[in-house]
DOTOR-735706 format. One line per 4 residues: number of its first residue (from 1); for each residue x, y, z of N, C-alpha, C. Coordinates in Angstrom, 3 decimals, always signed. Layout:
<lonus>
NUM) X,Y,Z,X,Y,Z,X,Y,Z  ... .
</lonus>
This chain:
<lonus>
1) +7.013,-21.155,+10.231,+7.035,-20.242,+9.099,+7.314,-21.034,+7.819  +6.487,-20.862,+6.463,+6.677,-21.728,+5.316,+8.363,-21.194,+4.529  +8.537,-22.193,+4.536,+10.204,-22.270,+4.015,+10.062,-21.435,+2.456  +10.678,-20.420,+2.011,+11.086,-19.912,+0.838,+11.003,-21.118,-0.415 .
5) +10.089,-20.992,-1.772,+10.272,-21.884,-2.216,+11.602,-21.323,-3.457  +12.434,-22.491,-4.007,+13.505,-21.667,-4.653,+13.398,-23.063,-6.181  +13.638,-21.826,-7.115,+13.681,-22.878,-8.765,+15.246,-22.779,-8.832  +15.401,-23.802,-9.649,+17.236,-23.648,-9.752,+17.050,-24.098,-11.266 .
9) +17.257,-23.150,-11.786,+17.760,-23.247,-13.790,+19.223,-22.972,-13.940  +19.541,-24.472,-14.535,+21.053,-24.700,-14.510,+21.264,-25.972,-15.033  +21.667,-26.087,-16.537,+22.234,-27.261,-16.591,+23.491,-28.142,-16.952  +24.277,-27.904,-15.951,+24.843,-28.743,-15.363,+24.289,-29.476,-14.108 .
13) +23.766,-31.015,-14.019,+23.161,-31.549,-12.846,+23.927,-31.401,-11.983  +25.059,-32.171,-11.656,+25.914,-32.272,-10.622,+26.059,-30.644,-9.877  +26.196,-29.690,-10.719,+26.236,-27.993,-10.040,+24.418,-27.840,-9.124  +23.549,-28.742,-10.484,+22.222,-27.727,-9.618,+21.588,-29.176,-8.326 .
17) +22.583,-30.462,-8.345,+22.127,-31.008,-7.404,+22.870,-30.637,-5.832  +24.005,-29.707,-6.111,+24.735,-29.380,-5.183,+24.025,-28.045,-4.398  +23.448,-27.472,-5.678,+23.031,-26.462,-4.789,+21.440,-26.460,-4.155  +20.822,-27.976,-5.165,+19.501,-28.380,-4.030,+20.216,-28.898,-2.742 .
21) +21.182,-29.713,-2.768,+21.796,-29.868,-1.336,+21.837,-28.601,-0.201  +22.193,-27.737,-0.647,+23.327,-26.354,-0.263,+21.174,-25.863,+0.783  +20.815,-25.744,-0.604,+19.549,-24.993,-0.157,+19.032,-25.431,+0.869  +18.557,-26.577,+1.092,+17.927,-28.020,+1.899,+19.249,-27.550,+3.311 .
25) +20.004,-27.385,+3.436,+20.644,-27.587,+4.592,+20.517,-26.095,+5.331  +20.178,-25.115,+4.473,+20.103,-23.514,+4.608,+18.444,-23.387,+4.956  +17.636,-24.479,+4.850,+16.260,-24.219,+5.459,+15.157,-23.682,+4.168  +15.845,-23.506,+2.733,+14.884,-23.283,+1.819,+14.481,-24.624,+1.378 .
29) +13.232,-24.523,+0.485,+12.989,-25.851,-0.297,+13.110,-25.442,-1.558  +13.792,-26.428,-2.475,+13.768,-26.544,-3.827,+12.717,-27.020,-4.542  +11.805,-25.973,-4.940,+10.342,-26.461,-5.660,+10.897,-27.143,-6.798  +11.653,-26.764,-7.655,+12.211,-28.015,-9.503,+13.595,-27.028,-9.396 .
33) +13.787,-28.085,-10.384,+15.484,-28.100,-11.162,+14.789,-27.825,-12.245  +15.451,-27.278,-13.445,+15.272,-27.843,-14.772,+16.484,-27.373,-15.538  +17.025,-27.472,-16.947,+18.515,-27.064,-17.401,+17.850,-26.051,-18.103  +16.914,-25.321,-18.039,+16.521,-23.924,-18.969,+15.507,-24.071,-19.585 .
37) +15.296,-25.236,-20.215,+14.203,-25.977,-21.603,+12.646,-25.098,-21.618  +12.286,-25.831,-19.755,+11.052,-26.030,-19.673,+10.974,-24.403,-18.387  +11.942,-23.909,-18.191,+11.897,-23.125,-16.867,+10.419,-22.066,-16.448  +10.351,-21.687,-17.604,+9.039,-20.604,-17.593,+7.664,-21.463,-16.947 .
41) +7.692,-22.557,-18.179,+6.475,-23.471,-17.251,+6.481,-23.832,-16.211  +7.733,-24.530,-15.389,+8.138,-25.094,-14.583,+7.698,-23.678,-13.476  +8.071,-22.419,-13.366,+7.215,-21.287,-12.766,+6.406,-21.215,-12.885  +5.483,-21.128,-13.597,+4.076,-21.341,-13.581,+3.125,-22.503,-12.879 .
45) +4.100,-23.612,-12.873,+3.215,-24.603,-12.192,+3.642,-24.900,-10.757  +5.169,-24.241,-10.288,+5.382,-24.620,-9.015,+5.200,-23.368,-8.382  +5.280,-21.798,-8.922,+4.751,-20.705,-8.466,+6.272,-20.111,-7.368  +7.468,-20.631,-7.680,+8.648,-20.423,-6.395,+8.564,-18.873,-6.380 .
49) +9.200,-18.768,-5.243,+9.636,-17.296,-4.507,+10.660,-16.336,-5.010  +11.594,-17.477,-5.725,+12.912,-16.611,-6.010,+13.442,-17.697,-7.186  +13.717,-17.384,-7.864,+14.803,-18.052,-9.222,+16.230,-17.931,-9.436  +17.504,-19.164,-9.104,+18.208,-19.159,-9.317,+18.576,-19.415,-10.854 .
53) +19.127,-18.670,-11.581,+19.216,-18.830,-12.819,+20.679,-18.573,-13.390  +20.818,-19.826,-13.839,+22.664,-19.959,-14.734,+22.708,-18.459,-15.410  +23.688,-17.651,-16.023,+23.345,-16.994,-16.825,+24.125,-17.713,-18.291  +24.877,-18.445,-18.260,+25.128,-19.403,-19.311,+24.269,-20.576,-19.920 .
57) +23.171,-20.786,-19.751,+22.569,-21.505,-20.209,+22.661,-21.982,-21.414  +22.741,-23.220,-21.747,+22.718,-23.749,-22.986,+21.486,-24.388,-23.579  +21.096,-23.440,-25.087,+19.942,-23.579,-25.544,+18.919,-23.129,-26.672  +17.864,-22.660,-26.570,+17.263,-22.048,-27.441,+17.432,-20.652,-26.816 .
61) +16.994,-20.069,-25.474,+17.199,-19.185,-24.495,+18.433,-19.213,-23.760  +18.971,-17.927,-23.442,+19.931,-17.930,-22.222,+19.431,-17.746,-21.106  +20.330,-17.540,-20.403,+19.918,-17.312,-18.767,+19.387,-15.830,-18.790  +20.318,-14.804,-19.482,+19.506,-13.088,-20.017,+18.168,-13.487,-20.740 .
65) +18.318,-14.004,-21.123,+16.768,-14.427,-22.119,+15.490,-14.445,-20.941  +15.995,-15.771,-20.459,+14.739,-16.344,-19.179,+14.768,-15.619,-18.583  +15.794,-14.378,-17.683,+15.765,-13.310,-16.623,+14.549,-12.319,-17.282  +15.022,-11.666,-18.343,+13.722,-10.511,-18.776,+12.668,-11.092,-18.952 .
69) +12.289,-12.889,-19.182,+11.292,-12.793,-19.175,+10.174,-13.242,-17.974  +11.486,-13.412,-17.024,+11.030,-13.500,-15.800,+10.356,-12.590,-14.893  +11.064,-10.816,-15.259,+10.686,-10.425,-14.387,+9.478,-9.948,-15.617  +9.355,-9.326,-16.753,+8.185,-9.006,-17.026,+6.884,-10.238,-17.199 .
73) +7.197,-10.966,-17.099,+5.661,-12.166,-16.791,+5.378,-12.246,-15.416  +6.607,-12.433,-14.188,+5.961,-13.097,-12.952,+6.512,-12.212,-11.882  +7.060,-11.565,-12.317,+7.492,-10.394,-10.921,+8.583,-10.693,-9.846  +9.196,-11.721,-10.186,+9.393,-12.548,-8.702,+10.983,-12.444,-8.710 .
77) +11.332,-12.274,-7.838,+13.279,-11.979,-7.930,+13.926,-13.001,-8.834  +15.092,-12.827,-8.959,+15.903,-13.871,-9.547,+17.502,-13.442,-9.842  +18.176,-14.460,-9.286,+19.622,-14.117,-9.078,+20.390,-14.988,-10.121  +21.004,-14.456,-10.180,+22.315,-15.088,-11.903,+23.343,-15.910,-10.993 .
81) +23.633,-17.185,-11.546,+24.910,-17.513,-11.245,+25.503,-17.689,-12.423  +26.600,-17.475,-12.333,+28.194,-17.267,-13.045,+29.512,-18.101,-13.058  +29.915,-18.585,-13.885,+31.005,-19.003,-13.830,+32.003,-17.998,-14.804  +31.853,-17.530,-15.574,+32.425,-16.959,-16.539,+31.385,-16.126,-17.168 .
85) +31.481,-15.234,-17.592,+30.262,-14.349,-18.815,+31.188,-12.838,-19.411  +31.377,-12.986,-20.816,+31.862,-11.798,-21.172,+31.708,-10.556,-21.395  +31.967,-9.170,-21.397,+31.376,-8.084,-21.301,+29.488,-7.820,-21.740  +29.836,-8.377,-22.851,+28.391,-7.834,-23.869,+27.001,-8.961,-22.761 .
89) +27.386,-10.309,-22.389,+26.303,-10.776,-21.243,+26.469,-10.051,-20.495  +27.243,-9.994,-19.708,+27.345,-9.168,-18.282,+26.357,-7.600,-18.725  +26.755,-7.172,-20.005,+25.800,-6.115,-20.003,+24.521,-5.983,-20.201  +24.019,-7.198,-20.939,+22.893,-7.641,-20.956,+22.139,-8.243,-19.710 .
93) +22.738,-8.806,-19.293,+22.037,-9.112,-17.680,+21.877,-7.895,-16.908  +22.577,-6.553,-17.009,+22.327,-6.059,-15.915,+20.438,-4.970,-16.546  +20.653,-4.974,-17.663,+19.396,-4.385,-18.264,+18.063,-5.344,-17.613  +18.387,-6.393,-17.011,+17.349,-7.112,-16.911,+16.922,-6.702,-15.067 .
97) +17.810,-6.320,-14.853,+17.981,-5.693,-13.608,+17.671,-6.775,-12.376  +18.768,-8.000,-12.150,+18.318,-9.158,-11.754,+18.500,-8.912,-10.238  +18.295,-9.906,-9.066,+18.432,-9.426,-7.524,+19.755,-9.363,-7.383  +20.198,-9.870,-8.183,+22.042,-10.467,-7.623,+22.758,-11.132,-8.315 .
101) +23.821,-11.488,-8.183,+24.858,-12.226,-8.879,+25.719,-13.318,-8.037  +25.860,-14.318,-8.386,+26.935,-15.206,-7.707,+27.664,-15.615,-8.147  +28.820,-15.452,-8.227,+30.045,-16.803,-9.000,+30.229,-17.865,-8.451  +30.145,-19.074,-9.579,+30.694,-19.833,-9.025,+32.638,-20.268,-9.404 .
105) +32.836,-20.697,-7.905,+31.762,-21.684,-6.972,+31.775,-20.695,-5.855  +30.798,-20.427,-5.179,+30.048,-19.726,-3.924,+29.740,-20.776,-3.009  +29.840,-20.580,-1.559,+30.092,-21.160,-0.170,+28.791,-21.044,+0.177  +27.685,-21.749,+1.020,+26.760,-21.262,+1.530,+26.238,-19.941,+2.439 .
109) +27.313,-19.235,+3.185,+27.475,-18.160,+3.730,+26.717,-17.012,+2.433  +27.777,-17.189,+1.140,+27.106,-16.233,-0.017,+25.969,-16.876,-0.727  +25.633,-17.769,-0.862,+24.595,-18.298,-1.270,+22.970,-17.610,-0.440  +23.017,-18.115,+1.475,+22.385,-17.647,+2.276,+22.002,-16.100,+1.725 .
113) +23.125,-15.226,+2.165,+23.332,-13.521,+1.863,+22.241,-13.490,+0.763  +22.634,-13.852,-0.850,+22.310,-13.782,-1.685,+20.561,-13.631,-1.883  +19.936,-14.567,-1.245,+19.017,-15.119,-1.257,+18.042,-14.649,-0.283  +18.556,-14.112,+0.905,+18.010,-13.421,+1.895,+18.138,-11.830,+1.547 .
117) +18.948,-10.796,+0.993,+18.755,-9.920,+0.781,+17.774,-9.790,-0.434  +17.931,-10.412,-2.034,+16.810,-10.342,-2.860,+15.885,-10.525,-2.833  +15.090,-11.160,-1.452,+13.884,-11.939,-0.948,+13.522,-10.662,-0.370  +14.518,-10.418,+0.826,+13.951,-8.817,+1.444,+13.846,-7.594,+0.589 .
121) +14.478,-7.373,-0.267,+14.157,-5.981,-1.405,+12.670,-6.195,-2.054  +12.867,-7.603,-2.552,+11.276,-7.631,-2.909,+10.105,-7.858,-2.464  +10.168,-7.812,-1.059,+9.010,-7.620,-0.365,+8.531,-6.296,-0.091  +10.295,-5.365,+0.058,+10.219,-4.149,+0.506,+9.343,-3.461,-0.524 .
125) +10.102,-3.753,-1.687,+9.023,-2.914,-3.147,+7.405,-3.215,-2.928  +7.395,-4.560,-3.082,+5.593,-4.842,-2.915,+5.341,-4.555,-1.740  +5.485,-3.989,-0.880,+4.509,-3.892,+0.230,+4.920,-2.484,+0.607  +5.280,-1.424,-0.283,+5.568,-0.020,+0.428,+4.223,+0.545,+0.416 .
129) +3.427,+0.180,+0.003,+1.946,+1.042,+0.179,+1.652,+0.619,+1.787  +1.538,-0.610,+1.604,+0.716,-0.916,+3.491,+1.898,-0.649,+4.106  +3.290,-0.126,+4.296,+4.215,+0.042,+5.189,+3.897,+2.084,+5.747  +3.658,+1.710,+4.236,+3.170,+3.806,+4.351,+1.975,+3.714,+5.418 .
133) +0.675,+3.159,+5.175,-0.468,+3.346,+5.981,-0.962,+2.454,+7.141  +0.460,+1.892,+7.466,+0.508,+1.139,+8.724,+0.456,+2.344,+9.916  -0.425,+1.830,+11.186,-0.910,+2.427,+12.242,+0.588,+2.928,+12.732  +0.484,+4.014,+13.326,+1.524,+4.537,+14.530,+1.007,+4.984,+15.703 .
137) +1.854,+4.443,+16.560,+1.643,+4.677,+18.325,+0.857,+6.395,+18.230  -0.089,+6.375,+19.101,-0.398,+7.950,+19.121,-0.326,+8.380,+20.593  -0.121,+7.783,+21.867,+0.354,+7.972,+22.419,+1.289,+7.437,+23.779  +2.002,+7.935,+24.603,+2.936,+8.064,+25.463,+3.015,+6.155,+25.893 .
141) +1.962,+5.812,+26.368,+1.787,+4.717,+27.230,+1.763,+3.950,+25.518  +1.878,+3.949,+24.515,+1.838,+2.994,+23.513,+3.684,+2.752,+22.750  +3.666,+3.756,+23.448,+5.332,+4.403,+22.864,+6.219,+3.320,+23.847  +5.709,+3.539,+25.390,+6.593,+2.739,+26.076,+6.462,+1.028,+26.123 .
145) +5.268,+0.404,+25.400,+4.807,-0.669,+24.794,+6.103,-1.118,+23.893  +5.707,+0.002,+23.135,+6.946,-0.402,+21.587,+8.684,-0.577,+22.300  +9.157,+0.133,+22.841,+10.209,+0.429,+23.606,+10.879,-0.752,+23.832  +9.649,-1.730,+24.066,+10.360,-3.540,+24.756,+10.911,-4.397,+23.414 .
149) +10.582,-4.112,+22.283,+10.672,-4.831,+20.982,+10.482,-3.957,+20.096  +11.169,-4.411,+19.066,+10.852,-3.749,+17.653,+10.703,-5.343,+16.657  +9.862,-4.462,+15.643,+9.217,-5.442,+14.101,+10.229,-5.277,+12.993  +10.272,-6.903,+12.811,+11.248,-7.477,+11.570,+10.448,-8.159,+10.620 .
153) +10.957,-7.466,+9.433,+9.805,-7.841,+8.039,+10.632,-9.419,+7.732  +9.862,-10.675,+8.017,+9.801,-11.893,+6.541,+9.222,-12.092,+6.065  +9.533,-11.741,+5.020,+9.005,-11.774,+3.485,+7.775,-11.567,+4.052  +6.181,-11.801,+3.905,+5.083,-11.154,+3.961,+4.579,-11.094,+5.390 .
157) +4.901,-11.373,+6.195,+4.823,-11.349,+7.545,+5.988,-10.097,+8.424  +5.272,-9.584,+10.033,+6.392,-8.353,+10.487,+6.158,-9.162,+12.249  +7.125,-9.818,+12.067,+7.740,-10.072,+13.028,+8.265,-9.578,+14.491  +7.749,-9.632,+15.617,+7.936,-9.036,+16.982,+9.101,-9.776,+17.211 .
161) +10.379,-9.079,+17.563,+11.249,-9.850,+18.028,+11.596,-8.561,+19.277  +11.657,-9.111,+20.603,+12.122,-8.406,+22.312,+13.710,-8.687,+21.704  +14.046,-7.615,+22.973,+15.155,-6.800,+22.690,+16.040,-7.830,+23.403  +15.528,-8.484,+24.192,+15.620,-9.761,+25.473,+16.466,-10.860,+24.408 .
165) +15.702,-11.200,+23.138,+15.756,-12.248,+22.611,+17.371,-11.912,+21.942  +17.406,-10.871,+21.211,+18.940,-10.639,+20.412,+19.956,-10.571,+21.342  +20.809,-11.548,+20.946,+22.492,-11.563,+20.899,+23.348,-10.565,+20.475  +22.722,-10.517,+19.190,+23.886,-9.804,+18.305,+23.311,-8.744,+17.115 .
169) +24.130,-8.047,+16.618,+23.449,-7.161,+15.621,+24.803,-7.188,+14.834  +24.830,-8.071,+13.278,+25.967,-8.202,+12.507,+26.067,-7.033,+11.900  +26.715,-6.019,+11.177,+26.742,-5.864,+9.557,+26.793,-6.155,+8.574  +26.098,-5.948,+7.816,+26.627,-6.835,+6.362,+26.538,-5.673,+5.218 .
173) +27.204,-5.126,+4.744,+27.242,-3.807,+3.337,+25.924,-3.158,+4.639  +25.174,-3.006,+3.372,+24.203,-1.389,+3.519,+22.563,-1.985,+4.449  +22.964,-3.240,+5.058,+22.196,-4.106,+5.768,+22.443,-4.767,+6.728  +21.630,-5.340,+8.162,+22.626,-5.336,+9.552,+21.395,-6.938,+9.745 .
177) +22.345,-7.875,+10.162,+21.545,-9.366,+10.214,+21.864,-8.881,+12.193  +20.110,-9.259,+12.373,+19.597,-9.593,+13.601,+20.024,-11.053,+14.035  +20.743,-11.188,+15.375,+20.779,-12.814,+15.354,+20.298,-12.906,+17.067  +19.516,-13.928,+16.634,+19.117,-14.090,+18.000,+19.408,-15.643,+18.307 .
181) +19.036,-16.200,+19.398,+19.198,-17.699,+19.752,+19.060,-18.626,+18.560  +17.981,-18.609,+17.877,+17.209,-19.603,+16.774,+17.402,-18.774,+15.691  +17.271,-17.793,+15.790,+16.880,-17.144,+14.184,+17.805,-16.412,+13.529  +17.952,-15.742,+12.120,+18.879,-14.116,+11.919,+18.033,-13.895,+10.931 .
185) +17.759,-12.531,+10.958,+17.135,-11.321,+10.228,+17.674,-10.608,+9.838  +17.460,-10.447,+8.150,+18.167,-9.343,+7.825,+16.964,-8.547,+7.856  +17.480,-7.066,+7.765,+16.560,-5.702,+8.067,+17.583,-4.528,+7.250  +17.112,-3.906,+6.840,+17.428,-2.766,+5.767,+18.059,-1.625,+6.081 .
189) +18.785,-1.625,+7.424,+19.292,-0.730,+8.534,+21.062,-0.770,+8.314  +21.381,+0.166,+8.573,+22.922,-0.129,+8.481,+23.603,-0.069,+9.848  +24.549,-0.653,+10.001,+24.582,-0.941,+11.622,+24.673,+0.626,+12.654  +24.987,+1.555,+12.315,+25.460,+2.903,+12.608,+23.497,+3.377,+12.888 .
193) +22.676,+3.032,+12.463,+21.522,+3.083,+12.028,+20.669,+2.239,+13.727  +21.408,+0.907,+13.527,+20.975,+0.010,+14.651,+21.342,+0.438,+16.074  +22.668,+0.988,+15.772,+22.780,+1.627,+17.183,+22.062,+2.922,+17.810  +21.447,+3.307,+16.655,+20.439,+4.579,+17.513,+19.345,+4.127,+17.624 .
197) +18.933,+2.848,+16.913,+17.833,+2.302,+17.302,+17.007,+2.039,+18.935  +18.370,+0.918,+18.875,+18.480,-0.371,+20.461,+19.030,+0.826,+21.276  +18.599,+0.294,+22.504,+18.474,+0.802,+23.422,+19.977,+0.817,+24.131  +20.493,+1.886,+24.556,+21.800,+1.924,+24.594,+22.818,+1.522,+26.069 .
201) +21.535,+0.854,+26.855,+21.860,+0.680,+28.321,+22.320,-0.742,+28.435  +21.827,-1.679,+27.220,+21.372,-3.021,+26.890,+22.847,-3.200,+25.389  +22.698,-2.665,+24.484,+23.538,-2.556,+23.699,+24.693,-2.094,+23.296  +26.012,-2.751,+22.741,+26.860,-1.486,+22.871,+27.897,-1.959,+21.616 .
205) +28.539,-1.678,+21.114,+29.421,-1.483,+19.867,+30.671,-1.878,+20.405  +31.047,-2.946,+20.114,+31.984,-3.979,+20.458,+32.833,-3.907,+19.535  +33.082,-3.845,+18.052,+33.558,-3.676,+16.882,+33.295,-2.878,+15.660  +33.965,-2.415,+14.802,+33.065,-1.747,+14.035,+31.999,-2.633,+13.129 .
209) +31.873,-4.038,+12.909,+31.028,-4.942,+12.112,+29.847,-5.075,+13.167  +29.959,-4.732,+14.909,+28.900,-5.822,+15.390,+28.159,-5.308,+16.594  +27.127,-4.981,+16.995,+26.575,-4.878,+18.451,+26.263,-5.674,+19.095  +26.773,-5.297,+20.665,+26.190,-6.742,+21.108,+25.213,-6.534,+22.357 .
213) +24.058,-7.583,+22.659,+23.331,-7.417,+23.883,+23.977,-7.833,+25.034  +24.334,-6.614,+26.361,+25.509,-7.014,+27.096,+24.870,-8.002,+27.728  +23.546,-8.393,+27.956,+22.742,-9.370,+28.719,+22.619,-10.159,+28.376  +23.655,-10.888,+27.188,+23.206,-12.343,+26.633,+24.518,-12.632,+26.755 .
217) +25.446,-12.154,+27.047,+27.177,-12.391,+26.641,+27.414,-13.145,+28.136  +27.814,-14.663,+27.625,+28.417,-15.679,+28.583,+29.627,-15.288,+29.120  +30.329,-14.851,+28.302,+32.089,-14.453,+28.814,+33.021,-13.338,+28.072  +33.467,-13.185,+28.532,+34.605,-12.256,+27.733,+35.904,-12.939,+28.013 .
221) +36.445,-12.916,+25.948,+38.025,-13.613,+25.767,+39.096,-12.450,+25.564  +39.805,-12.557,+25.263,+40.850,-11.596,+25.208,+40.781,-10.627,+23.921  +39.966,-11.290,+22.949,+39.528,-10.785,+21.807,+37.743,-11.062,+20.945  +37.466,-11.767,+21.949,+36.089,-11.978,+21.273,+35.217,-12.096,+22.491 .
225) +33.613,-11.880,+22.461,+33.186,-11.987,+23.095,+31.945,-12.928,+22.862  +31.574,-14.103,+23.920,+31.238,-15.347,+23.892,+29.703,-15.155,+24.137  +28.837,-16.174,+23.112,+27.250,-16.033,+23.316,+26.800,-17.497,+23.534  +25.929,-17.703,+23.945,+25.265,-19.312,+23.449,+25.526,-19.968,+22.866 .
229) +25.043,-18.860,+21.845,+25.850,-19.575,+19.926,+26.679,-19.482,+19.168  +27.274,-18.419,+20.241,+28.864,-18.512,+19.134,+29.842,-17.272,+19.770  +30.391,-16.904,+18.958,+31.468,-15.780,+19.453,+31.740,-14.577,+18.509  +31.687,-13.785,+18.775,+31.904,-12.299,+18.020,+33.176,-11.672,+18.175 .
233) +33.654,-10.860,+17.369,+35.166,-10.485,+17.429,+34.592,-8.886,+18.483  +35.929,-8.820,+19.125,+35.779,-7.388,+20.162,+36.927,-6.776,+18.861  +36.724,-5.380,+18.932,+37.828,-4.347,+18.383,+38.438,-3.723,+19.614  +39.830,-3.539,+18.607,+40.598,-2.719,+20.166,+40.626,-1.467,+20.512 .
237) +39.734,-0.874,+19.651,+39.477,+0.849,+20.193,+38.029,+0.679,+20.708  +37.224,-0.253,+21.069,+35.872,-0.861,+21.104,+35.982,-1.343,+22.899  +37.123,-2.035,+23.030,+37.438,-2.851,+23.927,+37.431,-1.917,+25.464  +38.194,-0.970,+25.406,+38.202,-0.266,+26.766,+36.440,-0.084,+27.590 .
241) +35.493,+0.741,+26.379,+34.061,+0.777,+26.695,+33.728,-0.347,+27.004  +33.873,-1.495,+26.320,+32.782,-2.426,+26.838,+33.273,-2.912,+28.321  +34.783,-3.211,+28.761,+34.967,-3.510,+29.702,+34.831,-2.508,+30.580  +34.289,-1.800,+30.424,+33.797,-0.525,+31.491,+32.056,-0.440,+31.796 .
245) +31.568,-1.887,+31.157,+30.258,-1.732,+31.314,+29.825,-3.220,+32.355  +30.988,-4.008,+32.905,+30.317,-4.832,+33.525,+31.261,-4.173,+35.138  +30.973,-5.133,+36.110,+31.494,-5.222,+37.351,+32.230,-6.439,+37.300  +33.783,-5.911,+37.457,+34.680,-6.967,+37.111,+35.293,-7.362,+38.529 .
249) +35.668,-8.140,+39.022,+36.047,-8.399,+40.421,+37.321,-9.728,+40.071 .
</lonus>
């Protein structure tokens, strides 16, 4: 799958070489840097996916400046980072109606989030026409087809992921990250949402943040429960059900 391309307008170097680092280790590529000057062109000729943009910029333009004229020339998301900004920016940025906000300094965990939810909203907007007049099962024997997997939107592609393959089903706010062996997906579902989804023989609500596939779980700890790739917290009003779903000897 082609890696997200990402612009970073910011000048301070040392901040925007940290966060070409940050990106590069998170699996995006950094199409240019630039400190604000040249940024508009610099979109135009590298064409990126998403725009990280200072909102302090120092210059002829601010970072509010380049945002409005980002989204009315090229359409394309773009998230503010922050170190400081006083009422009257802060109010001006939000007129520009940007994907997001970050302060710094931000951890890659919020960086990731950041970048993966404004990527998914704006696919969601551009593509609600073909989501409307996409085919549906018409009958019985197509229904029990679908039943084995469900489709996860990246960015312009919809993704088959089996029910086989997920570990885990996170929460995150008003959005639930799919994690499977290799991959995580965010999807536009809220976890309360996911559980009427998945299939409930296979899945079960371990915490209030998390579902888990009881068929991928290596072990159970006294408080978390153990996957391939990692470990999930159990809750203790959560805890009685799940240990009522294996054969314990």
């Amino acid at each position: 799958m082609t890696k997200p391309k990402i612009l970073i307008s910011e000048d301070e170097v040392i901040i925007a070489e940290d966060i070409a680092a940050c990106l590069e280790e998170l699996g995006y590529e950094t199409c240019a840097i630039d400190s604000g000057e040249d940024t508009l062109n610099m979109i135009r000729e590298t064409q990126p996916d998403l725009v990280l943009l200072d909102i302090n910029l120092r210059g002829n333009a601010d970072g509010v400046t380049l945002g409005s004229q980002i989204k009315e020339e090229f359409g394309i998301p773009f998230i503010y980072l922050t170190a400081y900004a006083d009422k009257a920016t802060i109010d001006r940025a939000k007129e520009t109606e940007p994907d997001g906000f970050l302060v710094k300094p931000f951890d890659e965990n919020n960086l990731r989030s950041a970048i993966e939810i404004a990527l998914y909203k704006h696919d969601q907007k551009t593509d609600t026409k073909e989501a409307e007049t996409a085919p549906v099962p018409v009958n019985n024997k197509e229904q029990d087809v679908l039943s084995d997997y469900i489709f996860v939107k990246v960015k312009h592609r919809i993704i088959k992921v089996h029910y086989n393959e997920i570990l885990w089903v996170e929460a995150y706010d008003n959005y639930s990250f799919i994690v499977t062996a290799d991959q995580k997906y965010l999807v536009s579902s809220t976890l309360k949402d996911m559980e009427h989804k998945l299939p409930s023989n296979n899945f079960v609500r371990v915490h209030r943040s998390y579902i888990a596939n009881l068929d991928k779980i290596d072990a159970l700890e006294e408080s978390s429960v153990v996957f391939s790739k990692g470990d999930i917290p159990i809750g203790k009003s959560y805890k009685k059900n799940l240990m009522s779903r294996f054969n314990i000897i």
